[in-house]
DOLO-949426 format. One record per residue: x, y, z of N, C-alpha, C in turn; residue number from 1; residue in one letter. Coordinates in steps of 0.1 Angstrom, whole numbers, plus 5000, padded with zeros to 4 digits. Atoms other than C-alpha are relative to their C-alpha. Layout:
BEGIN
<site n_X="X" n_Y="Y" n_Z="Z" ca_X="X" ca_Y="Y" ca_Z="Z" c_X="X" c_Y="Y" c_Z="Z" seq="NUM" type="A"/>
...
//
This chain:
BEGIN
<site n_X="4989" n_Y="4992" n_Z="5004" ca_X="2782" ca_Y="7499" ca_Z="5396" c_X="4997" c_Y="5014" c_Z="5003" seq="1" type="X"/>
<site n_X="5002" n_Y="4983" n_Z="4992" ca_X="2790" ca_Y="7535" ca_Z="5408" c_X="4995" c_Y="5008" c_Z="4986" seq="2" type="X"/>
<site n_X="5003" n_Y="4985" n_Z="5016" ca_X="2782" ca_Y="7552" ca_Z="5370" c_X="4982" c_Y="4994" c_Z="4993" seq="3" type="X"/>
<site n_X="5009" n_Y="5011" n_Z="5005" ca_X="2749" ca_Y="7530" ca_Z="5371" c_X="4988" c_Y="5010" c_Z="4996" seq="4" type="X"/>
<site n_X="5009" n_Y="4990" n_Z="4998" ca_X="2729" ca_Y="7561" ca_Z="5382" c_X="4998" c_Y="5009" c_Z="4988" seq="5" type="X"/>
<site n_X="4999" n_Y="4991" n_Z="5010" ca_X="2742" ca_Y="7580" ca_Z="5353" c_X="4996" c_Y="5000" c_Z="4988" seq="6" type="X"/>
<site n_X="5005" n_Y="5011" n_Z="5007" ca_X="2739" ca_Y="7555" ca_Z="5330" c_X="4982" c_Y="5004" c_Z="4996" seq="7" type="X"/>
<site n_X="5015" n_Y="4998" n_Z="5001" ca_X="2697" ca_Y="7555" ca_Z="5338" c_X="5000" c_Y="5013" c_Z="4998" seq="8" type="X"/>
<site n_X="5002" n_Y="4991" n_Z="5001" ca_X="2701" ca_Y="7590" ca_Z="5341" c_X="4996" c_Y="5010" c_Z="4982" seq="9" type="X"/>
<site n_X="4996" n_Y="4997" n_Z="5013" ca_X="2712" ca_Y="7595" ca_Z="5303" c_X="4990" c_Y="4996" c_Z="4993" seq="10" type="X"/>
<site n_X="5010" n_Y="5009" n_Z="5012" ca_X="2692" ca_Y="7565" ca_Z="5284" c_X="4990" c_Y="4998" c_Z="5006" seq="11" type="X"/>
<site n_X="5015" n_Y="5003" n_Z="4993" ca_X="2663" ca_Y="7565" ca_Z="5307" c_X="4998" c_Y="4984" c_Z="4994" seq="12" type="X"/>
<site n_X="4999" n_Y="5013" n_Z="4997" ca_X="2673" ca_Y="7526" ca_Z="5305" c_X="5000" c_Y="4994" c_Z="5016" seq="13" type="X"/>
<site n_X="4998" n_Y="5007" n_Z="4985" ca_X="2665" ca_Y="7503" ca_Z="5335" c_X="4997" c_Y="4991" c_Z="5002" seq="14" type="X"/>
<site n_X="5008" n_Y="5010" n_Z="4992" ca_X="2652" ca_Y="7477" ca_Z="5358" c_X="4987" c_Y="4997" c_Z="4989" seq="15" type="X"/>
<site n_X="5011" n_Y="5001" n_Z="5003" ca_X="2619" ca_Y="7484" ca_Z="5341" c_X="4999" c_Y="5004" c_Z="4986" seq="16" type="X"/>
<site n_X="5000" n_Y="4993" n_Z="5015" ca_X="2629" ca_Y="7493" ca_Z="5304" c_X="4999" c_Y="5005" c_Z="4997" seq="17" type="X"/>
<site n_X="4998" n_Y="4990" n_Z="5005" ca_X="2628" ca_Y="7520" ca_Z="5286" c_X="4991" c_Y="5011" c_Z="5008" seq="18" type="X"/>
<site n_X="5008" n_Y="4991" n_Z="4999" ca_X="2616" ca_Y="7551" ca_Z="5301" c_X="4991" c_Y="5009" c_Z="4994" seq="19" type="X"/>
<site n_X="5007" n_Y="4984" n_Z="5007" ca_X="2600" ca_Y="7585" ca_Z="5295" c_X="5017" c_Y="5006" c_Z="4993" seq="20" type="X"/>
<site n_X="4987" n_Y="4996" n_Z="5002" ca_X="2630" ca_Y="7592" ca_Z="5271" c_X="4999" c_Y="5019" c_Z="4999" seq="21" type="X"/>
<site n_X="4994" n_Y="4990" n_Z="4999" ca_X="2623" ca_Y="7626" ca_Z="5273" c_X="5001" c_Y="5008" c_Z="5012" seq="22" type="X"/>
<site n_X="4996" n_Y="4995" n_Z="4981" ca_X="2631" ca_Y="7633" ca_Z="5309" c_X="5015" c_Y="4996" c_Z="4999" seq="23" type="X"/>
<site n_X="4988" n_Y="5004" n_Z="4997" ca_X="2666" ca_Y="7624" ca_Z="5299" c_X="5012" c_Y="5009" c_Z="5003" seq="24" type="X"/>
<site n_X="4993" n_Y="4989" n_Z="4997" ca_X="2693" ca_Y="7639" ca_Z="5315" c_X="5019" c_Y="5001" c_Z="4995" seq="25" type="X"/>
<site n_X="4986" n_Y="5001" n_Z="5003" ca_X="2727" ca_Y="7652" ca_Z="5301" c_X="5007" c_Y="4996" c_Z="5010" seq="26" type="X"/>
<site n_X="4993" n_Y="5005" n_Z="4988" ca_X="2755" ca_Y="7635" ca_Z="5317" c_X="5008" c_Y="5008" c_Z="5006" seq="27" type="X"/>
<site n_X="4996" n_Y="4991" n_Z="4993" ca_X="2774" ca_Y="7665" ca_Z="5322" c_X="4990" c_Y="5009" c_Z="5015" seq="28" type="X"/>
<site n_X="5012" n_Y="4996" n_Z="4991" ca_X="2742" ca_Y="7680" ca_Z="5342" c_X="5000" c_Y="4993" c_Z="5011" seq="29" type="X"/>
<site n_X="5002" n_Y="5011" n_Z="4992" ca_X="2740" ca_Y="7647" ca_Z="5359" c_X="5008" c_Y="5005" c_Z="5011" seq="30" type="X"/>
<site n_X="4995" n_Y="5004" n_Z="4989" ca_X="2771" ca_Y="7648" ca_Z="5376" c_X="5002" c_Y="5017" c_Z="5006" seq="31" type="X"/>
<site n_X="5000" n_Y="4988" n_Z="4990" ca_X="2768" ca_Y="7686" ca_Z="5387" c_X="4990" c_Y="4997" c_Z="5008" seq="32" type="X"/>
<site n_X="5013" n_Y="5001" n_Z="4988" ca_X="2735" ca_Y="7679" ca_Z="5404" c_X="5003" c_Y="4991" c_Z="5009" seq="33" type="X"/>
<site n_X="4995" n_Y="5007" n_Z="4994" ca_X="2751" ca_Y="7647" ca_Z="5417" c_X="5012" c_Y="5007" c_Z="5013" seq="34" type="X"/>
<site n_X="4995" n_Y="4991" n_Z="4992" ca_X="2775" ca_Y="7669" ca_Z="5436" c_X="4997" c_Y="5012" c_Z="5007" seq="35" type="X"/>
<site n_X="5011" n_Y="4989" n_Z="4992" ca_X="2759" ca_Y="7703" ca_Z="5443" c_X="4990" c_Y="4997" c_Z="5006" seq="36" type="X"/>
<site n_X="5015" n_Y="5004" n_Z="4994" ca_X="2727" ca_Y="7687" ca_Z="5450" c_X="5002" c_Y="4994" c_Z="5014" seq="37" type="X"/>
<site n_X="4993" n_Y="5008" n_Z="4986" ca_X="2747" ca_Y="7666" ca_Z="5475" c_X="5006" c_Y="5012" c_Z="5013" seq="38" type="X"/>
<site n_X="4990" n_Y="4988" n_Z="4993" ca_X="2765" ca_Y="7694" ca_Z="5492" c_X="4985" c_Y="5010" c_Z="5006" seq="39" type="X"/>
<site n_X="5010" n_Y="4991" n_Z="4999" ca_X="2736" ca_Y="7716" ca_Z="5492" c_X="4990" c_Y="4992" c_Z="5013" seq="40" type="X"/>
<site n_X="5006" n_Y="5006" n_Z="4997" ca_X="2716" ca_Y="7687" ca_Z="5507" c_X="5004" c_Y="5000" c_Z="5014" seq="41" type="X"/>
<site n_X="4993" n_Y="4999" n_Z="4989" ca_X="2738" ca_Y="7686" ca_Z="5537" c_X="5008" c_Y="5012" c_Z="5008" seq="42" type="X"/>
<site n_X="4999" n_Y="4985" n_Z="4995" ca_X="2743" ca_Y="7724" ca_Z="5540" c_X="5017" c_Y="5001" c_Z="5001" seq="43" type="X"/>
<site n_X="4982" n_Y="4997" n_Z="5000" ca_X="2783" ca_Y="7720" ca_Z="5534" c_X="5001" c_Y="5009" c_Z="4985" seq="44" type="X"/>
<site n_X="4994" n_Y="4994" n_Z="5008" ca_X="2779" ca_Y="7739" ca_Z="5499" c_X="5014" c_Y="5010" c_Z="5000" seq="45" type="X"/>
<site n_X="4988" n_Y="4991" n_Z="4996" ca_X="2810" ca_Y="7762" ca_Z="5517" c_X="5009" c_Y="4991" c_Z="5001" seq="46" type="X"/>
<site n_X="4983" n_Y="5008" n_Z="5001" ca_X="2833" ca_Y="7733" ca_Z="5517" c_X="5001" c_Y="4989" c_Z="4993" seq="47" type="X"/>
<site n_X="4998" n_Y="5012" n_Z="5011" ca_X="2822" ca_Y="7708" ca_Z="5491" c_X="4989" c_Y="5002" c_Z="4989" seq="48" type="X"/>
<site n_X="5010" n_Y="4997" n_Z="5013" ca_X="2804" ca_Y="7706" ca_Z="5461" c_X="5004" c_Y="5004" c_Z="4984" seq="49" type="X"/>
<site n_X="4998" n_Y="4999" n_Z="5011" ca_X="2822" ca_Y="7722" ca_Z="5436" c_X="5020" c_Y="5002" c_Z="4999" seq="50" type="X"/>
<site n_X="4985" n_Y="5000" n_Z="4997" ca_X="2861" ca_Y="7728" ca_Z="5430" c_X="5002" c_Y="5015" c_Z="5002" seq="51" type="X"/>
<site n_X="4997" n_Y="4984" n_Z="5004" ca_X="2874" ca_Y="7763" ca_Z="5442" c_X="5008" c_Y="5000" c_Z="5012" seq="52" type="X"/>
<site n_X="4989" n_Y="4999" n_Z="4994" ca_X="2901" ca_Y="7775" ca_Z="5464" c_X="4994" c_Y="5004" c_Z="5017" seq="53" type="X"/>
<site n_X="5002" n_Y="4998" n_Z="4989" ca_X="2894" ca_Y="7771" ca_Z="5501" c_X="4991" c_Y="4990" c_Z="5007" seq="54" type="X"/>
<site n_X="5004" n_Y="5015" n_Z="5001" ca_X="2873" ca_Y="7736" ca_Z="5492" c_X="5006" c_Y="4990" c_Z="5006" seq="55" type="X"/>
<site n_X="4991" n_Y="5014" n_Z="5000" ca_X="2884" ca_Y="7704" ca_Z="5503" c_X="4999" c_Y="4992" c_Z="4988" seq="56" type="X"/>
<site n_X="4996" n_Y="5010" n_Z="5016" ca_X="2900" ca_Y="7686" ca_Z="5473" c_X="4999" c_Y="4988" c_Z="5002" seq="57" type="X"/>
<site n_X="5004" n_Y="5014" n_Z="5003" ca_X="2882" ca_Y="7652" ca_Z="5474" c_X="5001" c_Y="4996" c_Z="4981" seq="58" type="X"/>
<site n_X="4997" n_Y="5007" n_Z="5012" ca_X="2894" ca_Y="7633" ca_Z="5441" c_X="4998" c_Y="4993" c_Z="4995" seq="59" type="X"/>
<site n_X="5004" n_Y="5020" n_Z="5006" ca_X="2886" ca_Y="7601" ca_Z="5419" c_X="5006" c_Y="5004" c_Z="4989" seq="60" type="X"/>
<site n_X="4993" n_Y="5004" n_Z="5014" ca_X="2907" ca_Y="7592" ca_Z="5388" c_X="4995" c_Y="4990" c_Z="4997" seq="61" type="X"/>
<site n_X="5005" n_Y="5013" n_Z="5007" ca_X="2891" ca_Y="7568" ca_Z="5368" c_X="5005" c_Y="5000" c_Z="4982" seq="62" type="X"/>
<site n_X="4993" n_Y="5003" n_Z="5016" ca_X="2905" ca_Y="7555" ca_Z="5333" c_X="4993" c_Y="4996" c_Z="4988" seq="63" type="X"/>
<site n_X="5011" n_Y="4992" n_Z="5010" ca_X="2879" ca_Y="7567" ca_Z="5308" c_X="4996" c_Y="5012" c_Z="5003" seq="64" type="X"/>
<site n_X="5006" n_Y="4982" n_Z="5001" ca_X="2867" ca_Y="7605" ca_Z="5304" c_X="4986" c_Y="4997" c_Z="4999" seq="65" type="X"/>
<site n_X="5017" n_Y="5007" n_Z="5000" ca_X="2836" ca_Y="7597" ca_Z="5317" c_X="4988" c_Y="5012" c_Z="4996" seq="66" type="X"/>
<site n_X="5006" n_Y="4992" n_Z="5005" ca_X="2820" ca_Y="7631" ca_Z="5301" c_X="5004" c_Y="4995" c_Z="4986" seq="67" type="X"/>
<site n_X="4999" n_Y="5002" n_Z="5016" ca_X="2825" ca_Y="7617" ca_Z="5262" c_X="4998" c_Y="4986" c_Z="4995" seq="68" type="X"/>
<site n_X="4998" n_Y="5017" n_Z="5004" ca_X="2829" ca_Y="7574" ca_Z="5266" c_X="4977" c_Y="5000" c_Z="4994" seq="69" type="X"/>
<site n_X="5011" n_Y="5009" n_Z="4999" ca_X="2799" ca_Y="7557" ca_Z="5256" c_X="4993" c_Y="4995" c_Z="5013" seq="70" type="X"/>
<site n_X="5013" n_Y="5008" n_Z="4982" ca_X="2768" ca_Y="7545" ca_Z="5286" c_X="5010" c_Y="4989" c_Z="4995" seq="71" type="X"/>
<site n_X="4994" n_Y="5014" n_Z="4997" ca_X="2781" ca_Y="7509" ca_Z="5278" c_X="5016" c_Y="5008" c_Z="5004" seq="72" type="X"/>
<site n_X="4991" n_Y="4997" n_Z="4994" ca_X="2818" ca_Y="7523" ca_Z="5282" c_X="5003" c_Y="5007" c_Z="5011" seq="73" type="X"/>
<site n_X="5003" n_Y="4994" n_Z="4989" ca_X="2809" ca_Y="7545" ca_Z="5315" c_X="5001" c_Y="4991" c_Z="5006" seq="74" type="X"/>
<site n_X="5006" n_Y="5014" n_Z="4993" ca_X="2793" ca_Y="7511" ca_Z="5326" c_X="5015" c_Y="4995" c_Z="5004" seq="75" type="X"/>
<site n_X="4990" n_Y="5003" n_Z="5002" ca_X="2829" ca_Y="7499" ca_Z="5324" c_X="5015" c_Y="5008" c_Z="5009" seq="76" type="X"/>
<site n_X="4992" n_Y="4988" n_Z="4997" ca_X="2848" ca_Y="7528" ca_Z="5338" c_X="5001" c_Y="4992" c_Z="5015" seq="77" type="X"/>
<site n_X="4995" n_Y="5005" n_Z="4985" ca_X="2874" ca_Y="7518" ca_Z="5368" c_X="5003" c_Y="5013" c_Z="5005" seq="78" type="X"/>
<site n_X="4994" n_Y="4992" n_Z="4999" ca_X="2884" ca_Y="7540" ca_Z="5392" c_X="5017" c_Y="4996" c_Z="5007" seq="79" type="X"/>
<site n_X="4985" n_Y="5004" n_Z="5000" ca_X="2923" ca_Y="7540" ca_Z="5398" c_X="5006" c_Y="5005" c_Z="5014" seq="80" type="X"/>
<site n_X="4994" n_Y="5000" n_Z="4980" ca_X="2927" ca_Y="7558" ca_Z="5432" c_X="4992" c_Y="5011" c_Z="5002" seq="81" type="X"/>
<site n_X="5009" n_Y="4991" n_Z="4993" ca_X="2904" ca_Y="7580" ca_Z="5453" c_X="5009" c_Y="5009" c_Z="5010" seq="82" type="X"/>
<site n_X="4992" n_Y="4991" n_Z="4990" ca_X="2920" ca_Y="7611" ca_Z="5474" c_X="4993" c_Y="5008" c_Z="5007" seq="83" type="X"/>
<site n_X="5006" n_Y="4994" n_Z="4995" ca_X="2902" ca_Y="7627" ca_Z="5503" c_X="5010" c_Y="5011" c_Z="5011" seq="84" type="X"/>
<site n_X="4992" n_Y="4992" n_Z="4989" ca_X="2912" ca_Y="7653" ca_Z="5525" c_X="5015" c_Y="5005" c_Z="4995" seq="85" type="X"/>
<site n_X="4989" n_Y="4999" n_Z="5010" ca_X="2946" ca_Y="7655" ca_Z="5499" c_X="5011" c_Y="4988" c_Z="5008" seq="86" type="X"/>
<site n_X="4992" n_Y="5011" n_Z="4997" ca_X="2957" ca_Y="7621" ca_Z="5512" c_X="4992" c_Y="4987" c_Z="4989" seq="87" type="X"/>
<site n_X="5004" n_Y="5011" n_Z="5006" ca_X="2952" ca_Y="7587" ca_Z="5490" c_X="4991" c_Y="4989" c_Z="5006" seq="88" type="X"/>
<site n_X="5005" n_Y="5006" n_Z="4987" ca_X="2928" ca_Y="7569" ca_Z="5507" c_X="4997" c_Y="4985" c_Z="4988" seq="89" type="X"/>
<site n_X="4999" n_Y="5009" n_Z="5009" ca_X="2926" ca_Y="7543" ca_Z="5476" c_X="5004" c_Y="4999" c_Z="4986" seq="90" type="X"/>
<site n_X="4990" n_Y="4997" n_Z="5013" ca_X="2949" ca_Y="7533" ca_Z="5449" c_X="4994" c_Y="4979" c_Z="4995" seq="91" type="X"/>
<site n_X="4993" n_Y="5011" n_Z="5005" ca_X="2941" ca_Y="7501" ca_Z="5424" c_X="5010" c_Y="4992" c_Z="5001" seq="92" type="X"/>
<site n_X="4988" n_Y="5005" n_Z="5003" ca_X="2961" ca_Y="7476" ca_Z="5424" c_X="5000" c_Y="4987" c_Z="4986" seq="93" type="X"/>
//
């Protein structure tokens, strides 16, 4: 699952059981580093990474507030349609 990373990230739960729980990382943190880190990584921080006006508005809607649900309810979390470029490039059905 795509929130799997975040998941381990949070409960330092895995493959291998319990981690070093205190390397654990907030899940809000998570998914900035998940993005910036990404962006930065590939030298596009000037056109992706974060949201600001002159960005490309890549989107996911998913149906839980995946900053508040519970790890098992993250674990659970669908996403409902993805929008890249400001076109739908996938919608649930």
């Amino acid at each position: 699952m795509y929130f799997s990373r975040f998941i381990q990230a949070e409960t330092r739960k895995g493959p291998e059981g319990v981690l070093d729980l205190s390397q654990r990382m907030p899940r809000e943190a998570m998914f900035y580093a998940y993005k910036r880190n990404s962006a930065l990584a590939m030298n596009q921080q000037d056109i992706i990474g974060s949201i600001a006006p002159g960005k490309q508005a890549d989107l996911v809607l998913v149906d839980h507030d995946v900053l508040t649900v519970s790890p098992e309810e993250l674990r659970d979390t669908k996403v409902i349609w993805t929008m890249e470029g400001g076109k739908t490039v996938y919608h649930a059905k």
